[in-house]
N, CA, C and O of each residue as an XYZ file, in Angstrom:
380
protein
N     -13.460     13.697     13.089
C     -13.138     12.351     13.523
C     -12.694     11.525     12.319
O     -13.381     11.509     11.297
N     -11.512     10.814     12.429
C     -10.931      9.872     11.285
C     -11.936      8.599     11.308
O     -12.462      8.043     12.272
N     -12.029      8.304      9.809
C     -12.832      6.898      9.561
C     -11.897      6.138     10.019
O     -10.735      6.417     10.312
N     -12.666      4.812     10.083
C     -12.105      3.486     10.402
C     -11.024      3.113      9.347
O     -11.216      3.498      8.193
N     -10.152      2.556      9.573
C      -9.321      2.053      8.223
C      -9.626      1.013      8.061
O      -9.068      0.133      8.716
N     -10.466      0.743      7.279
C     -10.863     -0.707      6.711
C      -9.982     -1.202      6.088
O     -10.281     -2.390      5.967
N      -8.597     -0.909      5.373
C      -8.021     -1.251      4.747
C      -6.978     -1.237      5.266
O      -6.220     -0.408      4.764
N      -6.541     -1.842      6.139
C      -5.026     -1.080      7.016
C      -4.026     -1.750      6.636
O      -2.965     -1.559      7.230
N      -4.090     -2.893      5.348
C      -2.643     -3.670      5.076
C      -2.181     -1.806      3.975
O      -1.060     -1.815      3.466
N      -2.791     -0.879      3.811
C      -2.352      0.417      2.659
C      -1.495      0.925      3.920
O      -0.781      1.877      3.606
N      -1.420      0.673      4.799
C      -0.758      1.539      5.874
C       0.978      1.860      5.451
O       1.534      2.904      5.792
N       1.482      1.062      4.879
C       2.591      1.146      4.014
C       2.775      2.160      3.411
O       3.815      2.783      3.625
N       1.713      2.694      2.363
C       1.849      2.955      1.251
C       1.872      4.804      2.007
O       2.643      5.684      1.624
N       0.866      4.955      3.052
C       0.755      5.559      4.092
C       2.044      6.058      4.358
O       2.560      7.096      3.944
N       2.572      5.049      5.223
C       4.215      6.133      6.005
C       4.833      5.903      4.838
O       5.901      6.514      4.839
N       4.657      5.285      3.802
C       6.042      6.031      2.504
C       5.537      7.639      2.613
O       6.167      8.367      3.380
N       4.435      8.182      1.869
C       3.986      9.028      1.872
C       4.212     10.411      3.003
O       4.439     11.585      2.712
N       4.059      9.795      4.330
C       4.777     10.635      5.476
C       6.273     10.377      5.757
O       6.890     10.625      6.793
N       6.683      9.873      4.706
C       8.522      9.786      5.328
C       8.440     11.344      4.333
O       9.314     12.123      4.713
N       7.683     11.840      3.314
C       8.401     13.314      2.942
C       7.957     14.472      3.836
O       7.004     14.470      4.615
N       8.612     15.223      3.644
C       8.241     16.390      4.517
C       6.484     16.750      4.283
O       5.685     16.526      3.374
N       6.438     17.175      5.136
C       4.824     17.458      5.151
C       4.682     18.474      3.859
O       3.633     18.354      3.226
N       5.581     19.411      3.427
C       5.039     20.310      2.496
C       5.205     19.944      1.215
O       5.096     20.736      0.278
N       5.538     18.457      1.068
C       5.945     18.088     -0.198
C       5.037     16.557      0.053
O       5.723     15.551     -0.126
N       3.812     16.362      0.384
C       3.392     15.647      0.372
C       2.456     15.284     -1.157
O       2.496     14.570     -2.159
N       1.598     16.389     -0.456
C       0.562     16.519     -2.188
C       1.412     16.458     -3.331
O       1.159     15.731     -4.292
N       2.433     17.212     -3.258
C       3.335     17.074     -4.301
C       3.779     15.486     -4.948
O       3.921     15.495     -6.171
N       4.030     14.017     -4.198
C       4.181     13.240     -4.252
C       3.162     12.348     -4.619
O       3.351     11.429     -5.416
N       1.788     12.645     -3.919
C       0.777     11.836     -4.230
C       0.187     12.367     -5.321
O      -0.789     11.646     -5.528
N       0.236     13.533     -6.438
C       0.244     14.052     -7.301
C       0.931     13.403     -8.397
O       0.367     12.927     -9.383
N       2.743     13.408     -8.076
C       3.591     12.773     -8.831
C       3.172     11.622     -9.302
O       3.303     11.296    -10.482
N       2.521     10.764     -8.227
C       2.619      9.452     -8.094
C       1.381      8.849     -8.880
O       1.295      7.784     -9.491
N       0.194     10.131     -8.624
C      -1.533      9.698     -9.232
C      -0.887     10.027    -11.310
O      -0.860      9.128    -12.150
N      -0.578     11.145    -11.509
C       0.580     11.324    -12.724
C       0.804      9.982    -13.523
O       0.369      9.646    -14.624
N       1.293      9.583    -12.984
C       2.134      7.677    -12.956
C       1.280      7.340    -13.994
O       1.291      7.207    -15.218
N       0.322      7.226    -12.768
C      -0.733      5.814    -12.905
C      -1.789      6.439    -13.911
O      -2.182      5.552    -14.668
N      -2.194      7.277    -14.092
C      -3.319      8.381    -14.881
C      -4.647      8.054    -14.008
O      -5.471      7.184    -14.289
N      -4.685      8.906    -12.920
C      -5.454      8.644    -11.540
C      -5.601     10.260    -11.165
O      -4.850     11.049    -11.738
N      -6.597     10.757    -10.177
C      -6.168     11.648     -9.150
C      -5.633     11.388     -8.162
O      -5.523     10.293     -7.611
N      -5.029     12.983     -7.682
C      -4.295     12.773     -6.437
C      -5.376     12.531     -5.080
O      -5.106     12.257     -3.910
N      -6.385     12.700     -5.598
C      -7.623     12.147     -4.209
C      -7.316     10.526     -3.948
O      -7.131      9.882     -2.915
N      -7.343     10.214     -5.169
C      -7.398      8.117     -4.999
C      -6.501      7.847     -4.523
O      -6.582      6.859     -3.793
N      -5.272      8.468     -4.628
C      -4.107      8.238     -3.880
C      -4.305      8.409     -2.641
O      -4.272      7.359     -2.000
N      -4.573      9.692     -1.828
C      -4.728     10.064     -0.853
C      -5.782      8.859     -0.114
O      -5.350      8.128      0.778
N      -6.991      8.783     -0.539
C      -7.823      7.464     -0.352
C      -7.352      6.226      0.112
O      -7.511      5.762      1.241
N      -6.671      5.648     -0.985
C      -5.372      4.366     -0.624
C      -4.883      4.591      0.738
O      -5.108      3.915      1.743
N      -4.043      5.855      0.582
C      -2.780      5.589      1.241
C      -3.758      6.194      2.923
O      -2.994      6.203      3.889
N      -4.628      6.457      3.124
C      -5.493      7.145      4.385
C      -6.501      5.565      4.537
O      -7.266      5.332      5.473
N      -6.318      4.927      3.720
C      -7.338      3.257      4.027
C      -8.642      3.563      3.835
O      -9.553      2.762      4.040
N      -8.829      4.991      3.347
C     -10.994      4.848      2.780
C     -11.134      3.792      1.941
O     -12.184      3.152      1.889
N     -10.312      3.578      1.369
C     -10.561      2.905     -0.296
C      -9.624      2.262     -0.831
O      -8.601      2.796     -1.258
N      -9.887      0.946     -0.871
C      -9.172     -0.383     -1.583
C      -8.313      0.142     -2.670
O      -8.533      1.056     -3.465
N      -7.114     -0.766     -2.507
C      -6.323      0.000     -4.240
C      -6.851     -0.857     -5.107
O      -6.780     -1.952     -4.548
N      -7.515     -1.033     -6.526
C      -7.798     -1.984     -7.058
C      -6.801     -2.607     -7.390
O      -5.655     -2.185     -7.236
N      -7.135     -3.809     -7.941
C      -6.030     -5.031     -8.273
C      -5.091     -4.244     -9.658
O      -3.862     -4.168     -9.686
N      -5.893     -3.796    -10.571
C      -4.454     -3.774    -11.607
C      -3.781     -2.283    -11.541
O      -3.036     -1.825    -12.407
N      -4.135     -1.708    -10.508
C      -3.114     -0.497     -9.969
C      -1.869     -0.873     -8.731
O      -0.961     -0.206     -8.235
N      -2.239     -1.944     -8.585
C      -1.156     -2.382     -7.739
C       0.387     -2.698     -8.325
O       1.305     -2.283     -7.618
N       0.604     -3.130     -9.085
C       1.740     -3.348    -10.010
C       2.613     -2.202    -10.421
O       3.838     -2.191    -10.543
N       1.382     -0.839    -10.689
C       1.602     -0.209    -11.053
C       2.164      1.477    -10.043
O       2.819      2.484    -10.315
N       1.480      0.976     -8.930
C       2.211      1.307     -7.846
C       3.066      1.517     -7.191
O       3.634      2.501     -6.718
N       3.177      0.097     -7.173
C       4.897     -0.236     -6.557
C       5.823      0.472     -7.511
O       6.830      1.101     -7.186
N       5.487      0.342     -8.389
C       6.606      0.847     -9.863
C       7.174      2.443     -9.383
O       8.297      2.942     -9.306
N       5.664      2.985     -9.088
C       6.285      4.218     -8.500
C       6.063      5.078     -7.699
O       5.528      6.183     -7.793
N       6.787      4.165     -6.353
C       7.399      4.232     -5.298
C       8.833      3.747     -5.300
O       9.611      3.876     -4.355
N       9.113      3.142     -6.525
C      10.408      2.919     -6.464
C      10.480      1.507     -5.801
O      11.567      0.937     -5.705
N       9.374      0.966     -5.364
C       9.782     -0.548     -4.709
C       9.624     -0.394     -3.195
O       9.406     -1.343     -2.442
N       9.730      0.655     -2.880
C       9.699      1.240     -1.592
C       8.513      0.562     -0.851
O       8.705      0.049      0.252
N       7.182      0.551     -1.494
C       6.246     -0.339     -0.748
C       5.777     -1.267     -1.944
O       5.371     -0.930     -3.056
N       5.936     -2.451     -1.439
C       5.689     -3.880     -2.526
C       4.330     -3.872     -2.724
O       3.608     -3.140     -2.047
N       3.824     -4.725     -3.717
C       2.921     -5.337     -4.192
C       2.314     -6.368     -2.734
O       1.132     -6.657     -2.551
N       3.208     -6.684     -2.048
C       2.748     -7.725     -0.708
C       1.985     -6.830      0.141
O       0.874     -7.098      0.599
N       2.794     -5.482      0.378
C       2.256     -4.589      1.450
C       0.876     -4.099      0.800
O      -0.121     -4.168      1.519
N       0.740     -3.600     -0.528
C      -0.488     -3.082     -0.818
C      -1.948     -4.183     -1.234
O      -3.138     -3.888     -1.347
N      -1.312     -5.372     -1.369
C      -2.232     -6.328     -1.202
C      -1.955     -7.077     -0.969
O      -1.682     -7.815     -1.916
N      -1.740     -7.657      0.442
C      -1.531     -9.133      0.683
C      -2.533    -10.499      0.316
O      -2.302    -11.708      0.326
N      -3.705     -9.722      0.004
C      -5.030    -10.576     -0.839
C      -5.190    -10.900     -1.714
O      -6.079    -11.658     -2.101
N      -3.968    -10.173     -2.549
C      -3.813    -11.039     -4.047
C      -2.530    -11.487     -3.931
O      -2.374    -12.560     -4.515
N      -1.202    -10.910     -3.200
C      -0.189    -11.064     -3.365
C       0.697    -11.793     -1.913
O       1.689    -11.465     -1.262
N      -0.156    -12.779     -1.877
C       0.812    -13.177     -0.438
C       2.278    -13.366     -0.294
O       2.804    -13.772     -1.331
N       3.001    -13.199      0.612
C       3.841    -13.829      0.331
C       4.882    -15.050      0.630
O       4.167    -15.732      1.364
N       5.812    -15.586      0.554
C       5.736    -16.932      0.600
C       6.298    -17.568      2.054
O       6.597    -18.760      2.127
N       6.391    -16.834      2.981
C       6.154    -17.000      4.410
C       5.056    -17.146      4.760
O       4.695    -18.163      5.353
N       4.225    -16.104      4.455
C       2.943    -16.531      4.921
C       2.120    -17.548      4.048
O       0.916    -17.595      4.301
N       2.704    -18.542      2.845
C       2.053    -19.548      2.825
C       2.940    -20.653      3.548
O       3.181    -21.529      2.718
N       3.214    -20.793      4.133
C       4.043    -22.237      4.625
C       2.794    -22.030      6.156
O       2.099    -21.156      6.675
N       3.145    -23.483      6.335
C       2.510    -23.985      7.599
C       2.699    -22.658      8.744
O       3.404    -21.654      8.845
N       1.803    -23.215      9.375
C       1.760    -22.656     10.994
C       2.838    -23.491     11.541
O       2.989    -24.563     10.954
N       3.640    -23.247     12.549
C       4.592    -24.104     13.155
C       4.479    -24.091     14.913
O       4.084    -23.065     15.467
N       4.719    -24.862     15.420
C       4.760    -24.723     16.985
C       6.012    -25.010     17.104
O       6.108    -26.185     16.751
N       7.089    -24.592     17.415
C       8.125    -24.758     18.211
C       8.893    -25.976     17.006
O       9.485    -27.021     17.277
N       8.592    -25.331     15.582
C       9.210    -26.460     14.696
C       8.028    -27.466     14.353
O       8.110    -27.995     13.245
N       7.051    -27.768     15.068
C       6.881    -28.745     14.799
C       5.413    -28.117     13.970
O       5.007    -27.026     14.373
N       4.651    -28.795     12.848
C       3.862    -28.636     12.024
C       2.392    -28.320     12.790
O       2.027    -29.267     13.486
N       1.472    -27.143     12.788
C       0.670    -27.393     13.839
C      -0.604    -28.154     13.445
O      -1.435    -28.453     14.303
């Protein structure tokens, strides 16, 4: 049975990960743990939502993925972005 994803804004980081072929997966989250000087478990972790990405691997992330999943998608809790700070609106009008 799959855990809960407590973390489901990583869901991003997730289907980057499944846009490669399935047999070149590990291979990527390998590449990618490489990067950062990480294992390929923490990756797998992240990108499956067991486990928070910490804050100063996020930067470092995005870097390589190529941009492919932002700094917004892997934390919108540090990194909002600037749609979601403007008002709530009703039909234009300020709510």
């Amino acid at each position: 049975m799959r855990k809960y994803n407590m973390y489901h804004h990583d869901m991003k980081l997730h289907a980057y990960i499944n846009s490669w072929p399935r047999y070149q997966r590990r291979s990527i989250r390998e590449q990618i743990a490489q990067q950062l000087g990480i294992t390929e478990g923490a990756i797998r972790h992240w990108a499956n939502g067991t486990r928070r990405i910490p804050a100063e691997q996020v930067l470092a992330l995005e870097s390589a993925t190529g941009g492919r999943v932002t700094r917004y998608e892997l934390r919108p809790d540090l990194y909002p972005t600037a749609e979601s700070l403007l008002p709530a609106t009703v039909d234009g009008q300020a709510a």
